[in-house]
N, C-alpha and C positions, 0 to 999 in steps of 0.2 A: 213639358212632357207631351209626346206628340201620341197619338191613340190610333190604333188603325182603324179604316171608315167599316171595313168590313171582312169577315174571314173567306182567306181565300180555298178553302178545304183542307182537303187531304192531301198528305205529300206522295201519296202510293198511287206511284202512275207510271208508264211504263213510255212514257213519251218526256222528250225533253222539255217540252215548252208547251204553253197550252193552246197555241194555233195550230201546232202539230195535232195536239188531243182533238182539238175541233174539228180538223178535215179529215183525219180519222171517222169522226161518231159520223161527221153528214157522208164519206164514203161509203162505211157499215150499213148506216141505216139505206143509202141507193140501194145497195145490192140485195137489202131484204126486202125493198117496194118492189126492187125487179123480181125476184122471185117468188112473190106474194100473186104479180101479175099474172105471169107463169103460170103456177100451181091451179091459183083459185082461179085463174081467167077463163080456163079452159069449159 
């Protein structure tokens, strides 16, 4: 009986795959360092 090593979360995701989920969050997150710089830089 074979166990799995680890869970792999949630299935509630709006991206097919989870490399897609990944350069999604680090594109998200760029655009809020850019406009973090933006705002507060000034």
């Amino acid at each position: 009986m074979a166990e799995q090593k680890f869970e792999r979360g949630t299935n509630l995701s709006i991206f097919v795959s989870d490399r897609r989920e990944d350069i999604g969050a680090l594109i998200f997150a760029l655009v809020i360092a850019i406009g973090v710089v933006f705002f507060v830089g000034n």
